[in-house]
C-alpha positions as CSV (number, residue, x, y, z in Angstrom):
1,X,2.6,-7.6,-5.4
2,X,6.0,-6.6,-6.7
3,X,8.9,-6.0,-5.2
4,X,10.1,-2.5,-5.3
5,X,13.9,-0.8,-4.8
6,X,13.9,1.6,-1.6
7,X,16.5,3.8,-0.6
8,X,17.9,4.0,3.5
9,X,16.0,6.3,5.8
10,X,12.8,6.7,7.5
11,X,10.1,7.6,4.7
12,X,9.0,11.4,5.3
13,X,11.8,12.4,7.0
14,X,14.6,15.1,6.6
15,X,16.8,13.6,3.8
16,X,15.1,10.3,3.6
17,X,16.0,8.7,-0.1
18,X,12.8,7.3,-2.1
19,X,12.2,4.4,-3.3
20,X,13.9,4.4,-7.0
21,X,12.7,1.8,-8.9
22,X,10.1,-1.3,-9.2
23,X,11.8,-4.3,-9.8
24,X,11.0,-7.0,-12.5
25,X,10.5,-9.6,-10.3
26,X,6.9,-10.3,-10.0
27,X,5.7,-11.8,-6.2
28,X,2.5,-12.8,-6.7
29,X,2.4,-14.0,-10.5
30,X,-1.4,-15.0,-10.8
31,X,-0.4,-18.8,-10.4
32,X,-4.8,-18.9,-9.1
33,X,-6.1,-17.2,-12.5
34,X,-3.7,-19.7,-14.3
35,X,-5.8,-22.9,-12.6
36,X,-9.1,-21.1,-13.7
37,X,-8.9,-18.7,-16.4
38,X,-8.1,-15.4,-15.8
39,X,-11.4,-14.1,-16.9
40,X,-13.0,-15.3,-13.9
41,X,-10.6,-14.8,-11.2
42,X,-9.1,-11.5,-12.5
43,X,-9.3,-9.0,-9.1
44,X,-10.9,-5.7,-9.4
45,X,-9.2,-2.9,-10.5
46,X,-9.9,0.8,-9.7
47,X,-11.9,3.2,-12.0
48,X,-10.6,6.5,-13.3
49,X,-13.0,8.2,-10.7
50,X,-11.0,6.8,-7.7
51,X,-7.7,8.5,-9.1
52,X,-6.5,11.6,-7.5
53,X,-8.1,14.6,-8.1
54,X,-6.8,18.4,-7.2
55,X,-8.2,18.7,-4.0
56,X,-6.9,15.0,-2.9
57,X,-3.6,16.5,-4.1
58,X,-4.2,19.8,-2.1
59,X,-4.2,17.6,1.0
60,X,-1.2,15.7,0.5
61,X,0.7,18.1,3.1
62,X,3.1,19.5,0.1
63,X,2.9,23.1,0.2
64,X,-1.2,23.3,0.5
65,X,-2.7,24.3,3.2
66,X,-4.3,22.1,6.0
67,X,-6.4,20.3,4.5
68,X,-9.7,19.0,6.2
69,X,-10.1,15.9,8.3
70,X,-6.3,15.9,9.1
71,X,-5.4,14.7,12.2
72,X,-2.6,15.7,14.5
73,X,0.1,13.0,13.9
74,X,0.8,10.0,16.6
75,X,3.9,9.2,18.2
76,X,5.8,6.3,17.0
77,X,5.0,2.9,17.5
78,X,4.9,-0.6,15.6
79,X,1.6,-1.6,13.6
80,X,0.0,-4.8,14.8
81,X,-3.2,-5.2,12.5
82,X,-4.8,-3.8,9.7
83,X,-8.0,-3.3,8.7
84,X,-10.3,-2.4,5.5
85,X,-14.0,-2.6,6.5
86,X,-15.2,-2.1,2.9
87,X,-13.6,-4.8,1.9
88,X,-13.0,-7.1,4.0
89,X,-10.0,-7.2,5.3
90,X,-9.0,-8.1,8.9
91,X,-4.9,-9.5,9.1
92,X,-1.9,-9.3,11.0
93,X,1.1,-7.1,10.1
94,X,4.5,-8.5,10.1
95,X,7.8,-6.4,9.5
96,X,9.1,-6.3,6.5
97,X,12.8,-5.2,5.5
98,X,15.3,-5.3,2.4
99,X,16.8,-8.2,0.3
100,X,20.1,-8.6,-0.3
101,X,19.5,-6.7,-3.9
102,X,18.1,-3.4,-1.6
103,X,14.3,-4.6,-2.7
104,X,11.6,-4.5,0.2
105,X,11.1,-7.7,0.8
106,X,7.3,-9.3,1.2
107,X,4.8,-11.2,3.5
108,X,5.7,-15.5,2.7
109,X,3.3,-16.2,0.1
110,X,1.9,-19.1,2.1
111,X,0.2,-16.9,4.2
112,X,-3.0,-15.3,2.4
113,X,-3.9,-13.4,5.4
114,X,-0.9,-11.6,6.2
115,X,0.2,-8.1,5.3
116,X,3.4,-6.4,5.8
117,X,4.8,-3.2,6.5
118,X,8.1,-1.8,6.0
119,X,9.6,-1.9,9.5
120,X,12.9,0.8,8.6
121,X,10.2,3.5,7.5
122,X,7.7,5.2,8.9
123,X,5.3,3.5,11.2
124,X,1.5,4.3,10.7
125,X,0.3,7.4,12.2
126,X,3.5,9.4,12.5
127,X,4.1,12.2,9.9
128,X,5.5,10.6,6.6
129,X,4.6,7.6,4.1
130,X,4.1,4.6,5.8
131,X,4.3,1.9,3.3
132,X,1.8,-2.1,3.8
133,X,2.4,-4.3,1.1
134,X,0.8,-7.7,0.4
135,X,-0.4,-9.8,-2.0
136,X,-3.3,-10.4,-4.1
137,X,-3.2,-13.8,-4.1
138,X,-1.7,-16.9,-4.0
139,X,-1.7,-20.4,-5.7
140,X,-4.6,-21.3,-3.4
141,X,-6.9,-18.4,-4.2
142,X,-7.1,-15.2,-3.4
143,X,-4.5,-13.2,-0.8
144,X,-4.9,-10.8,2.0
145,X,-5.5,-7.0,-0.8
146,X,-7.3,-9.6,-3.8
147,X,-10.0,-6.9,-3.2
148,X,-7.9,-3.9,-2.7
149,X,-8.9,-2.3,-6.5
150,X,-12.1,-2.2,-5.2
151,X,-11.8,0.2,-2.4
152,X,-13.2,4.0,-3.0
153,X,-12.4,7.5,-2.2
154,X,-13.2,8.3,1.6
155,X,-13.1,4.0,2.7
156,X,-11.5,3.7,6.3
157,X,-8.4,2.0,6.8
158,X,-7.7,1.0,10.8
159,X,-4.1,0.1,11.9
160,X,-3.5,-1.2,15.7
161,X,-0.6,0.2,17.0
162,X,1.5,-1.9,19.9
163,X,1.0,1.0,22.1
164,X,-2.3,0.3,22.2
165,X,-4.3,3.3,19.9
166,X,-5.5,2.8,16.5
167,X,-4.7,5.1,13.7
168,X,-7.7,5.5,11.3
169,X,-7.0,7.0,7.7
170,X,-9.1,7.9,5.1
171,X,-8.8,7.0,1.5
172,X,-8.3,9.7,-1.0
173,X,-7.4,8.2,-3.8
174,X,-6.7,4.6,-5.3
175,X,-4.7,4.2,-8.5
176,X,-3.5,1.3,-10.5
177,X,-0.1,1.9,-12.6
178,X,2.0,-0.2,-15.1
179,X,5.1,-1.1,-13.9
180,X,7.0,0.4,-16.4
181,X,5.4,3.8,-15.7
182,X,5.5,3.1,-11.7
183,X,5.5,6.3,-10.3
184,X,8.0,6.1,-7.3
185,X,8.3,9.7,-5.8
186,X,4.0,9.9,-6.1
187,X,3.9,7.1,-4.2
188,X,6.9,6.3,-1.7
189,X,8.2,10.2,-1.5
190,X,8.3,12.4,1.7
191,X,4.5,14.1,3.2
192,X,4.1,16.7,5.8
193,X,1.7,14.6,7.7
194,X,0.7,11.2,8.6
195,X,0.2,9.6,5.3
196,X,-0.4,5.6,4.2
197,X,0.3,3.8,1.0
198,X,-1.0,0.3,0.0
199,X,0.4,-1.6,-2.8
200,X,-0.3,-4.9,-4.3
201,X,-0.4,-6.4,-7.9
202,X,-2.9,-5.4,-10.5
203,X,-3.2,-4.2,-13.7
204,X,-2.8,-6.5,-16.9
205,X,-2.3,-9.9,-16.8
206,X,-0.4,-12.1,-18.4
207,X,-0.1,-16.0,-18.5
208,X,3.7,-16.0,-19.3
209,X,4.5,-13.1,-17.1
210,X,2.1,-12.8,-14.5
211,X,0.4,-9.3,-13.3
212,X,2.0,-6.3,-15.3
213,X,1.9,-3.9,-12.7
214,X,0.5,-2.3,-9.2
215,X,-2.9,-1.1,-7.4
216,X,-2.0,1.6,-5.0
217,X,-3.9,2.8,-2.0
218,X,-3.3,6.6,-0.8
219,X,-4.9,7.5,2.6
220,X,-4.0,10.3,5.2
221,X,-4.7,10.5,8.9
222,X,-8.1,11.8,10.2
223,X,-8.5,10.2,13.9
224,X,-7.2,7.9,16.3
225,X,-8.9,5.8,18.9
């Protein structure tokens, strides 16, 4: 995962500044591929088929109408836990908040099973772009979203809430980006209903460098438990 350069302000509220720019600084630089060859460790990446397509964007609460499967947003409160069921994953969230430079900071590499989400923002559920980071891997092996390329269009993403409901999302698109042509407003900007963006690293690697870019998951709302 990279770090990335966020404004101040709740994502998806009145005013709130985006995210302006991905930084260089590479978080998880491949340091597993480097032990075995990145031919066999590379993680998946998404196919053109799980991009967005119109009526994904239709949905996205900007100026559409209501799209179907939306579900009437949740109060705040704090995620606990997420989970991915398609691929696997089952891990704690922690908070996550700025560096000193005004970058969002990330889950301690260490931890392979450990996600985080960016505590100043919007929490999952409420309307706006909740943002879960994490990393693909680590120099053990792979990390907590090593599989998150592989995810599809309509996969289930469940986040436990500390007031006790889970928010369940659905998957509309997943996308992989170089960093240079990081799309910041597509991914961190404002939305007119409960919205959820996944990030890790992805795209090319490079031995010197590390991974040249990001794998982004989009989902929206559509129940709660």
């Amino acid at each position: 995962m990279r770090r990335t350069r966020r404004g101040s302000g709740r994502a998806g509220s009145p005013g709130d500044t985006v995210i302006g720019s991905v930084s260089v600084c590479a978080l998880c630089c491949g340091l597993w591929l480097l032990v075995g060859g990145a031919a066999t460790h590379a993680p998946p990446q998404p196919s053109a088929a799980q991009a967005h397509s119109a009526s994904a964007e239709d949905g996205a609460g900007r100026g559409a109408g209501r799209p179907p499967g939306r579900a009437s947003a949740l109060p705040p409160s704090p995620p606990d836990r997420i989970r991915i069921p398609a691929i696997g994953v089952d891990a704690p969230l922690t908070g996550l908040g700025l560096t000193g430079t005004g970058s969002l900071d990330v889950p301690p590499p260490g931890r392979a099973n450990l996600a985080g989400w960016y505590e100043a923002g919007t929490t999952p559920g409420e309307t706006g772009t909740a943002i879960v980071a994490g990393h693909v891997d680590n120099a053990e092996g792979p990390a907590v979203f090593y599989s998150l390329g592989a995810l599809r269009k309509g996969g289930t993403v469940e986040v436990d809430r500390r007031d006790g409901t889970v928010a369940v999302f659905t998957v509309h698109a997943v996308e992989v980006y170089d960093a240079r042509d990081f799309p910041d407003g597509k991914v961190y900007g404002a939305a007119g209903r409960p919205e959820l963006r996944i990030i890790t690293c992805g795209g090319d690697y490079s031995r010197t460098t590390g991974y040249r870019g990001n794998v982004v998951v989009y989902a929206h709302l559509t129940g709660s438990r």
